[in-house]
N, C-alpha and C positions, 0 to 999 in steps of 0.2 A: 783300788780305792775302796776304803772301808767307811761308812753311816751308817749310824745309827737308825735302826726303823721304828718309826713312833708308835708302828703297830705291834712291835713283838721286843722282846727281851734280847734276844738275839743279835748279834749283827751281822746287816746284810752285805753282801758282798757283790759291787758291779761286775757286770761279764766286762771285761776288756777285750780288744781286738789283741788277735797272739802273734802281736810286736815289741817291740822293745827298741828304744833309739838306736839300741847300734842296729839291730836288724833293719830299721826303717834307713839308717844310710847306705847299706851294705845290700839292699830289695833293688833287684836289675830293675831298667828301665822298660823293658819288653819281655815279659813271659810267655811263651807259647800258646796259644788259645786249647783251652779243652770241652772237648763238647757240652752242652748246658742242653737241657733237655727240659723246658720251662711246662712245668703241669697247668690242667685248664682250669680255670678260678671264673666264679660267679660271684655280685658283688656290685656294690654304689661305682668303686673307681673302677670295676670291669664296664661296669656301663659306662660312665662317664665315658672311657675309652674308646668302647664300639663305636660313641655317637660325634666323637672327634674325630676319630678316623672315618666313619660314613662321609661326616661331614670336609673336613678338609681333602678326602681324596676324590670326592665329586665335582668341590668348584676346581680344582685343579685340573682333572681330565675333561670336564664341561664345557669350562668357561669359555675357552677359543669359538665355541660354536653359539655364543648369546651375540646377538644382532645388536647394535647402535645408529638410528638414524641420523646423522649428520647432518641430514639434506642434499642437495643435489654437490657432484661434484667432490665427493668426501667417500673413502672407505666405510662402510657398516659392520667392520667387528669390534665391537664392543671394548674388547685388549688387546694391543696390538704394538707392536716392536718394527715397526717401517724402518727396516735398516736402511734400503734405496735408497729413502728422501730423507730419513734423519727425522721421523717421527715418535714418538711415542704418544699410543691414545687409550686413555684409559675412561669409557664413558663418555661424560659430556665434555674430557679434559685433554687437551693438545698439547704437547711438550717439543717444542724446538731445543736443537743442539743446545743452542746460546741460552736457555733457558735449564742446564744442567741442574742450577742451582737448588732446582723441584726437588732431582731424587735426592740429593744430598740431605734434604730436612727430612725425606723418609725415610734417610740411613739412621738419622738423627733420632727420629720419631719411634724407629725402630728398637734402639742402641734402651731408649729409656724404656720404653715398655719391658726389655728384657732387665734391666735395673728393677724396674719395678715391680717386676715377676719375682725377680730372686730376693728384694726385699719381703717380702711377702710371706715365701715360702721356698725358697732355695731354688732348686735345679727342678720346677715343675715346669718348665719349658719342654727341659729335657724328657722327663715322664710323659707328657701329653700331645705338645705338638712337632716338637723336632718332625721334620721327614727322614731323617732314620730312626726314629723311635715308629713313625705312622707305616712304615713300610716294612721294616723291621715283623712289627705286629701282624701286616695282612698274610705276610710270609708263614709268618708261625701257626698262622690262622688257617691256611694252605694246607702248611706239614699235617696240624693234628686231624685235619678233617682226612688226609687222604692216608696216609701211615699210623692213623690213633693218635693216643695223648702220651702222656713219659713214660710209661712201662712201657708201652710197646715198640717206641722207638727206641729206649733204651735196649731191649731184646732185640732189637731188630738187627742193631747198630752191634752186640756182644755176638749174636748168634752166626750161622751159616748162611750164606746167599742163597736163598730157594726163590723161586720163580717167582712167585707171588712177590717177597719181597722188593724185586729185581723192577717188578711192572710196576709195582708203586712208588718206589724211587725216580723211573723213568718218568712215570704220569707228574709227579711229583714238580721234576725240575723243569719238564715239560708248560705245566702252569703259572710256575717261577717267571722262565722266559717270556711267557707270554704276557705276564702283568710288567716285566721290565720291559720289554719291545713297547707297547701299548706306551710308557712312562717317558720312555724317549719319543715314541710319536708324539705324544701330547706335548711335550716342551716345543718341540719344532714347529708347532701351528699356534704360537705364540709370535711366529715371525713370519706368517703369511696368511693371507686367507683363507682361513681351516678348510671348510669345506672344497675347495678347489686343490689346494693343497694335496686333501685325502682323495681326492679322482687321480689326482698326478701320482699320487706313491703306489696307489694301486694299480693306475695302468702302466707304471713303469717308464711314467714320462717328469717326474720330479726333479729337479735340480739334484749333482753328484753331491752339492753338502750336505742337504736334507738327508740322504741317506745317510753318511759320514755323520752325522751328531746325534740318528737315532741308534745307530750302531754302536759309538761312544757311552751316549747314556743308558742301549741296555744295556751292554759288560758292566757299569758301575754299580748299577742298579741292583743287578742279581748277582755280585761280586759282594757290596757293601751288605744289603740285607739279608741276603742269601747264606753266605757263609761269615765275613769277619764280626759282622752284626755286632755285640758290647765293644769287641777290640774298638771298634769305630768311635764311640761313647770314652774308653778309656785311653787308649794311646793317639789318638787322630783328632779328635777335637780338642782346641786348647778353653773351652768354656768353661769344663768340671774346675780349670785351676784358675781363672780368672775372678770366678763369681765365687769359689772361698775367701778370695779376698776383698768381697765387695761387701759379704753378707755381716751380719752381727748375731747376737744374741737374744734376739727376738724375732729373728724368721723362722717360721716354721718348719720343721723339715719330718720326715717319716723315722718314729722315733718307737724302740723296743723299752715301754716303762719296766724297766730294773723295778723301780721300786715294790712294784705290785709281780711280778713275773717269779722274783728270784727268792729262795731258792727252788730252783728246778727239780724236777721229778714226774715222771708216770701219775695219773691221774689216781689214781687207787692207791698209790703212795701217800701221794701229798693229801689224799683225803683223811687218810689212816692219822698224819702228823698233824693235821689241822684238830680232827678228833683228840685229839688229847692236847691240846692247847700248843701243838710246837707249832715254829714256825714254817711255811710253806708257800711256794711261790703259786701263782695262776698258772704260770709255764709247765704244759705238761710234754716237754720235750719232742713233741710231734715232727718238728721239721718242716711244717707245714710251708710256713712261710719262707723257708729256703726252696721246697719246688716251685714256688711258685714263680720266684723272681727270674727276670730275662738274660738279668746279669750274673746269676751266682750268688748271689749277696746273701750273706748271712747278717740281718738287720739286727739280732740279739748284740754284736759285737759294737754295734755303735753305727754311726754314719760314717761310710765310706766310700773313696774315690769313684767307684764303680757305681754306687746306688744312685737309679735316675729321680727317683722319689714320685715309681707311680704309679702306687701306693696299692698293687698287688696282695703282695704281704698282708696288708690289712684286711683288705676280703678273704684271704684265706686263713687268719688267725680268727678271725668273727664267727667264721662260719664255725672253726673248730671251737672255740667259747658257748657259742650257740647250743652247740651240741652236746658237751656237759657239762650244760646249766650253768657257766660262768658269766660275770658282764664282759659284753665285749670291749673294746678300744684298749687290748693289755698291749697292741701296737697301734698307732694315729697320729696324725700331725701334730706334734708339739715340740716342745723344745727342751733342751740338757737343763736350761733352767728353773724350770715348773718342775722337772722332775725333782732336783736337788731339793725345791722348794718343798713340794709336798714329803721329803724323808723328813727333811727339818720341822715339820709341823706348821711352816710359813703358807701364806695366801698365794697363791696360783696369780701369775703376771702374763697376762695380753695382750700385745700392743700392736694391732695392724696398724693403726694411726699413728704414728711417732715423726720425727721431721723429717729421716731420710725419704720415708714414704710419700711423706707431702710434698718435700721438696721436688722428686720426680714425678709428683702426678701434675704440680703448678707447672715444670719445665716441660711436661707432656702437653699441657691445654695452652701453653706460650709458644710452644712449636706450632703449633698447629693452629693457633689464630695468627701467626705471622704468615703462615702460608698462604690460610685462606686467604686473606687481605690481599695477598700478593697477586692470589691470580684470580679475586675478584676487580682489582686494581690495572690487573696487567695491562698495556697494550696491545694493540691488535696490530697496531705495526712496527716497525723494528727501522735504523737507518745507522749505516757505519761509511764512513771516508777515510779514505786512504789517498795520503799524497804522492805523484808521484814522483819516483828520487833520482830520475834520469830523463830531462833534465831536471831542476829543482824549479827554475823560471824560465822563459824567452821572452826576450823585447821583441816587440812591435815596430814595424817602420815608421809608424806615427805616435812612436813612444812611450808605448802605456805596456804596461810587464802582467805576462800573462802566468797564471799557474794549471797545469791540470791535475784533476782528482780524479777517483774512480771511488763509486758511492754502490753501496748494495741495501737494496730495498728489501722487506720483507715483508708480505701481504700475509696476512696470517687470517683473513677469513677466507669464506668459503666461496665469495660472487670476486668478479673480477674487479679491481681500484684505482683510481687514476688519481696520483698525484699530484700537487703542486709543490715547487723547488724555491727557495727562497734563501740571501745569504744575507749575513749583518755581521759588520766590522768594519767596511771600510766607505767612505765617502763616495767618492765614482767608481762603481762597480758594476759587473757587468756578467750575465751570469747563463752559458749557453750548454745543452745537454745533446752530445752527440746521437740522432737518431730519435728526440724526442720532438714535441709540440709545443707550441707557446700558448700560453693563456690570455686573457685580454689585459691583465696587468704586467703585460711582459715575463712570466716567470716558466722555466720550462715546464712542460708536464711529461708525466712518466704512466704508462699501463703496465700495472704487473698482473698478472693471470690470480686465479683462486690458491691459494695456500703453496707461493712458489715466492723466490726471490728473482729478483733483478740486479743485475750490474751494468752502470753506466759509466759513460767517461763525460765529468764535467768540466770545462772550460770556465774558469775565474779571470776575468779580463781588470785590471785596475787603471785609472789615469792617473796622469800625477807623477811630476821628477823629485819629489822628496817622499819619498816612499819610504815608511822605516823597515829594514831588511828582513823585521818578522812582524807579523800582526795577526793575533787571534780570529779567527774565522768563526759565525754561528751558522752552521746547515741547518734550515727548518724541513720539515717536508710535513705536507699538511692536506691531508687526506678531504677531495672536493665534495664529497655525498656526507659524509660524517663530521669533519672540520673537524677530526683528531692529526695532532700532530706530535711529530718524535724530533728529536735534535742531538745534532753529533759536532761535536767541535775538533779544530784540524786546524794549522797556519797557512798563513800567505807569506810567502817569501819572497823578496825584492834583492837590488843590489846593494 
């Protein structure tokens, strides 16, 4: 692609990625991995980095151990996956089976915030929080503190096995395993009470799957970041090709400005050309920002599949501008279009605010006030009936047609409840609960225990020889300390 630069006489000439359509259909599907030796960079998005990773791999390995008082009667961790009973508690928040519907709006909740992420700025998920990009990073972080940084691993990796090397390799994968063992512990005290948990794994008295899942997840662990680490970013997750097609032309992505950069050349070069009025690019061919990337990515050639966009490269091109006397940002978040703009001599276009954005931030803040509603709203108790279909009915010797149901209760606080039972449909009805009490209005009552269900067997007694063969039943059950009540409907079937 050839434009004109409105700074020079010249024309400047974009670096292309070195493809060509036949080549891009005729490019395997899976390349063999070659080692990437990622140099260490200081820098705004190094930090940013250090303090996402600090931060996301704390609450991650922490969290099982933060307390939640419930009050009496109730487990105290804070988040908790009660496979037993069919719990999920996250906080002050209880999730029953029948209540699935919760995480599905967090899928939901989820799905936009990453919509929203990539309108934004592309694949900054991928650069900053993914956990294999966060895990990916402590690894590398590992490597270079204990074997050096790229030259020496690279020598390391060319040269002869000498002892020393041998020890820091061992030490090396040694600390590997030990941050993946740890990453599988920690997932498994998401499904029980941590600290009791951790006495049972350590005295060798845990449940056989507790071991079995942290064993699982350390091999992935120091499998995935350890060794295939980008493979994983490029052939294993299907995100990189989802979100090219969600994105436009006004998301930002980590963009090498051609315009200002090209033509390339050594620094005493392009000084020597600029000195006499030729034209000369910022780019003093250093390569900098190729050691620096995780993925190999050479960001001069444009955005590609592989680049997690984050944004590396820019702290190490900065620093190299810094240092003769250039302005920095000849790499930064921007986009193919502000570049084009500024060769053309046109005004520079930003739009984080545009309607895809808004549209996912109004669908962001509508999920989430439907939720909260939901289970500021929710009930505390729950009631389902089921007829039974064997028989369907039996007469009575004094000729009134009986049906049985089977009813399940669900007390979902924390003290114990005792309900009252009540039907509505039919004229003389009559209405008896195997194993329960009666109230002074005739109605059965039911005791369900603290945050447990109940199953009962009700008896529906009707009088009457014109009975129509089906008639609509209303179950109330109506809680006697609070007078909250839930209702489930079900038929009466006659002959």
């Amino acid at each position: 692609m050839i434009a004109t630069c409105p700074m020079a006489d010249a024309p400047l000439v974009r670096p292309l990625a070195n493809t060509t359509p036949a080549s891009i259909e005729d490019a395997p599907l899976y390349v063999s991995r070659k080692p990437i030796y990622p140099q260490a960079v200081k820098g705004r998005f190094r930090t940013i980095k250090w303090v996402l990773l600090a931060h996301t791999l704390g609450i991650y390995y922490f969290l099982p151990f933060i307390r939640w008082d419930r009050g009496p009667n109730a487990l105290d961790q804070a988040i908790l996956v009660d496979l037993a009973n069919g719990r999920f508690y996250f906080f002050f928040i209880e999730i029953w089976p029948q209540e699935v519907y919760y995480l599905t709006g967090l899928l939901v909740l989820a799905s936009l915030a990453l919509f929203l992420m990539n309108a934004v700025a592309g694949r900054i998920w991928c650069g900053y929080l993914c956990p294999q990009t966060v895990w990916t990073d402590l690894f590398y972080a590992v490597e270079r503190l204990i074997e050096g940084d790229r030259r020496q691993r690279m020598k390391n990796a060319s040269g002869k096995l000498t002892f020393d090397v041998v020890a820091r390799k061992l030490l090396k994968h040694s600390v590997w395993l030990l941050i993946a063992w740890w990453t599988g512990g920690a997932w498994v005290l998401y499904f029980a009470d941590a600290p009791t948990l951790v006495m049972e794994l350590a005295t060798l008295q845990a449940p056989a799957i507790a071991y079995i899942w942290i064993a699982i997840l350390t091999f992935t662990t120091y499998t995935l970041a350890g060794f295939m680490r980008e493979q994983v970013c490029t052939y294993m997750c299907p995100w990189p090709r989802i979100q090219a097609a969600l994105t436009d032309e006004y998301a930002l992505n980590v963009t090498y400005r051609y315009d200002r950069g090209e033509p390339r050349g050594s620094a005493k070069k392009n000084n020597a050309l600029k000195a006499k009025g030729l034209p000369a690019g910022d780019c003093i061919d250093c390569a900098q920002c190729v050691a620096v990337c995780p993925t190999g990515v050479d960001i001069r050639k444009g955005l590609q599949l592989d680049c997690v966009l984050c944004g590396l490269c820019i702290d190490a091109c900065d620093t190299v501008m810094t240092k003769i006397g250039r302005p920095t940002g000849l790499i930064a978040y921007d986009t193919e279009m502000n570049v084009q703009a500024r060769i053309e001599g046109r005004p520079e276009v930003r739009r984080i605010v545009r309607p895809r954005t808004l549209l996912y931030a109004v669908l962001i803040v509508l999920v989430s006030a439907i939720m909260l509603t939901a289970l500021a709203l929710r009930q505390r108790i729950d009631l389902s009936v089921m007829h039974d279909r064997n028989p369907i009915f039996v007469r009575l010797s004094d000729g009134s047609i009986r049906n049985a149901f089977t009813i399940r209760v669900a007390n979902k606080r924390l003290e114990e409840r005792r309900y009252a039972l009540s039907v509505e449909g039919l004229a003389q009805v009559s209405l008896d609960a195997v194993g329960g009490t009666i109230d002074q209005q005739g109605r059965p009552v039911l005791a369900v225990r603290p945050d447990q269900t109940l199953e009962a067997r009700i008896l529906v007694t009707a009088q009457g020889n014109r009975l129509p063969s089906t008639t609509e039943l209303r179950f109330t059950l109506t809680d006697l300390a609070s007078g909250e009540t839930a209702h489930a409907n079900d038929h009466f079937k006659a002959p």
